[in-house]
C-alpha positions as CSV (number, residue, x, y, z in Angstrom):
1,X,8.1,6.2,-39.2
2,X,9.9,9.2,-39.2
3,X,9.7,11.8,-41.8
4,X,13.1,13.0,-43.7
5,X,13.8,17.2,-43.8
6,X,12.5,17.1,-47.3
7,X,9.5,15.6,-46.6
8,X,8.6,17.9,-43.7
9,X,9.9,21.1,-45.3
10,X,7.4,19.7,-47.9
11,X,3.9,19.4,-45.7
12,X,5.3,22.5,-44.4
13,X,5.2,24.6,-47.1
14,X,1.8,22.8,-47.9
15,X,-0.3,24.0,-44.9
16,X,-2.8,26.6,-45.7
17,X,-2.6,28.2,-42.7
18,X,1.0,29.5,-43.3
19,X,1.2,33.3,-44.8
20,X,1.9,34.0,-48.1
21,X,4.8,36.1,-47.3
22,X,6.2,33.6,-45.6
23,X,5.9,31.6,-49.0
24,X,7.0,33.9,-51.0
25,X,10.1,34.8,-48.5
26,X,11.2,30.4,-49.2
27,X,10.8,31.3,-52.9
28,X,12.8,34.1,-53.3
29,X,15.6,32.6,-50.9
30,X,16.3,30.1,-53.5
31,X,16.0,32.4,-56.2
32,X,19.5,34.6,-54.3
33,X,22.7,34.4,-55.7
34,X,24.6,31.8,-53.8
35,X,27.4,33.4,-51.2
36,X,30.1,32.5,-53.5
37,X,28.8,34.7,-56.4
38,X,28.0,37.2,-54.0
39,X,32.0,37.5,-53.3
40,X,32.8,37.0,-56.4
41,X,30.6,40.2,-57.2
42,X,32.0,41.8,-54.4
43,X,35.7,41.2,-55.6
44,X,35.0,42.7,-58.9
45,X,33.1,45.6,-57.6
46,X,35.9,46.6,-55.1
47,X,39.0,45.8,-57.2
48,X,39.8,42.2,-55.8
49,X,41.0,40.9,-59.4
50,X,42.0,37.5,-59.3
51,X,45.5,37.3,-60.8
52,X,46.5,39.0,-57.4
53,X,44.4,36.3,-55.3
54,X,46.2,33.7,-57.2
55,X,49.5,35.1,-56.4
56,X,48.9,35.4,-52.9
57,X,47.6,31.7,-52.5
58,X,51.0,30.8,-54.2
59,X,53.1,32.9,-51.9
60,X,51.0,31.0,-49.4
61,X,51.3,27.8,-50.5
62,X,55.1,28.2,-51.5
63,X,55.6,29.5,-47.8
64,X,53.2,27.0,-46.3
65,X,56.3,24.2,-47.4
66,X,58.8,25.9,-46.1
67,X,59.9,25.1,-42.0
68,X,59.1,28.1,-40.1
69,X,58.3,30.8,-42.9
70,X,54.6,31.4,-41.6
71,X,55.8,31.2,-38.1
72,X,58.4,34.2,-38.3
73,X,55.7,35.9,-40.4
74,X,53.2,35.6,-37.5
75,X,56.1,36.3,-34.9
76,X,57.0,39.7,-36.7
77,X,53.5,40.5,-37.1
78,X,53.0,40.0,-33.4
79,X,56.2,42.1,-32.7
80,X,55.1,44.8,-34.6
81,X,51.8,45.4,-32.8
82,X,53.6,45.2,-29.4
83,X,53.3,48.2,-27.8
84,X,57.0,50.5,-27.2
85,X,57.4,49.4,-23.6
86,X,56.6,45.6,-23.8
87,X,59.3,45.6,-26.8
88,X,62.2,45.6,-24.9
89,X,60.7,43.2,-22.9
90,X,60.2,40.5,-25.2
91,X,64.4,41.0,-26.8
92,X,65.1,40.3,-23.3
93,X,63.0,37.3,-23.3
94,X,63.7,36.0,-25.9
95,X,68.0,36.6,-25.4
96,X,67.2,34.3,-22.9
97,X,64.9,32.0,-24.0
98,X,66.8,31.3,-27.3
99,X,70.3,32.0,-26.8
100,X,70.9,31.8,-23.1
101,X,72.5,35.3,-21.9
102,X,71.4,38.7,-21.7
103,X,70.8,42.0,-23.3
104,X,74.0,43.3,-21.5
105,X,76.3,40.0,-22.5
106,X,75.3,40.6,-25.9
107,X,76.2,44.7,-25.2
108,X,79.6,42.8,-23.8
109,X,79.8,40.6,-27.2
110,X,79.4,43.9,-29.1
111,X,81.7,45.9,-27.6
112,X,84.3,43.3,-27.9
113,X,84.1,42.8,-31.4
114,X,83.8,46.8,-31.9
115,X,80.4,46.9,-33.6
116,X,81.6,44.9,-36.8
117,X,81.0,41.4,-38.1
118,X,82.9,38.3,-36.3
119,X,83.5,37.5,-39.7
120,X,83.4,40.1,-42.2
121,X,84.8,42.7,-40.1
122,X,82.3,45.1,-41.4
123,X,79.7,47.4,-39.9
124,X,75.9,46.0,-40.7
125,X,74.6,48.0,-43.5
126,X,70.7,45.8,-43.8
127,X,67.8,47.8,-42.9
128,X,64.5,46.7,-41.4
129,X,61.3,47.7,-42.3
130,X,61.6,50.8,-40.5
131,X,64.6,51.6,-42.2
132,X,66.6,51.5,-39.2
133,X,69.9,49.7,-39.4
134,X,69.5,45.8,-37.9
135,X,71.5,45.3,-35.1
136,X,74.1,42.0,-35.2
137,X,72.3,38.8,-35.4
138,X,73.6,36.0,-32.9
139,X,75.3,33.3,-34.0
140,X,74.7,30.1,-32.5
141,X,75.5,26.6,-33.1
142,X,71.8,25.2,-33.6
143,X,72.4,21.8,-31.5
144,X,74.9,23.1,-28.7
145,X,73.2,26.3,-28.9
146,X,76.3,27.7,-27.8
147,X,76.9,31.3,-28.7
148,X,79.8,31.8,-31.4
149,X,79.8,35.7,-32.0
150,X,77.7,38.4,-33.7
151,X,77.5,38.3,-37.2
152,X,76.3,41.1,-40.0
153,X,73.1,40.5,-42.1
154,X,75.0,39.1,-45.2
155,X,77.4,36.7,-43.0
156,X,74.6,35.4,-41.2
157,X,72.5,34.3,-43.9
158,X,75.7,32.9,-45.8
159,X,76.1,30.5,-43.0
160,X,72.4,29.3,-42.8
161,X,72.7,29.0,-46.5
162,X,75.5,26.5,-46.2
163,X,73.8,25.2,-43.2
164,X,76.8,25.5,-41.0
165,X,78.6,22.7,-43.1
166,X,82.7,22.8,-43.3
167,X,83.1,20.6,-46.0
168,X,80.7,23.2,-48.1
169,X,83.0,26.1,-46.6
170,X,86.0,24.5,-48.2
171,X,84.4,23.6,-51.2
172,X,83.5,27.2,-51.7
173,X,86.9,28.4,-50.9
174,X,88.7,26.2,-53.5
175,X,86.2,27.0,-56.0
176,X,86.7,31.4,-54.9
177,X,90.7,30.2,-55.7
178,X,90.0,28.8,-59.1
């Protein structure tokens, strides 16, 4: 019959050839704080309160539902490692990749509408985290992926807000004419 963990941890410990330091080793093992505590003491030692791990397992959680929040977040993290040289790269790439022409049609595309908004008419004004003014973000449709123009920060959101409807565009405009 074979014996259970318990039961040969048991004999084991029994034997009167094992060393007492060995013994006493077992027996204070189970007298340590489990790892748990050991963070928890951690955490309050260094700072780590919990009201600010609670908010950022919210942020997480509220982000987890949304489509595609964690994978820009991973995406811009990624991009801002990326070393200065590989950066140009990867706007080429991904010109192609997403939207189907280059970095010198969308040069083209911005020359043509003279730096402004297709639909605003104004000069982007959004910074990014390096405080550098965005360049124009490409509008596409998102089933055609067709390219319709370059818009400004503001326009381009407004759009993916409305989710490219007409019927809310018109609804919006007779409401702005009320």
């Amino acid at each position: 019959m074979a014996l259970t963990s318990q039961e040969r941890s048991r004999r084991y410990r029994a034997k009167p050839g094992m060393p007492e330091r060995k013994r006493e080793a077992r027996r204070q093992w189970g007298q340590k704080p489990s790892v748990r505590e050991r963070l928890r003491d951690y955490g309050r030692r260094y700072g780590k309160r919990p009201e600010v791990k609670a908010k950022k397992r919210d942020q997480w959680r509220v982000d987890r539902e949304k489509p595609g929040v964690l994978e820009r977040k991973r995406e811009n993290e990624r991009k801002r490692r990326m070393k200065p040289g590989v950066r140009e790269g990867y706007v080429e790439w991904r010109f192609k990749n997403f939207y189907g022409f280059s970095v010198d049609e969308y040069t083209a595309l911005l020359a043509k509408q003279m730096g402004v908004c297709a639909i605003c008419s104004k000069a982007e004004t959004s910074r990014n985290a390096q405080g550098k003014v965005r360049p124009l973000s490409v509008d596409h449709d998102h089933i055609t992926r067709r390219v319709r123009g370059l818009l400004c920060n503001r326009c381009n959101r407004f759009l993916g807000m409305i989710e490219d409807d007409i019927t809310i565009l018109r609804q919006t405009i007779h409401y702005l004419g009320r």
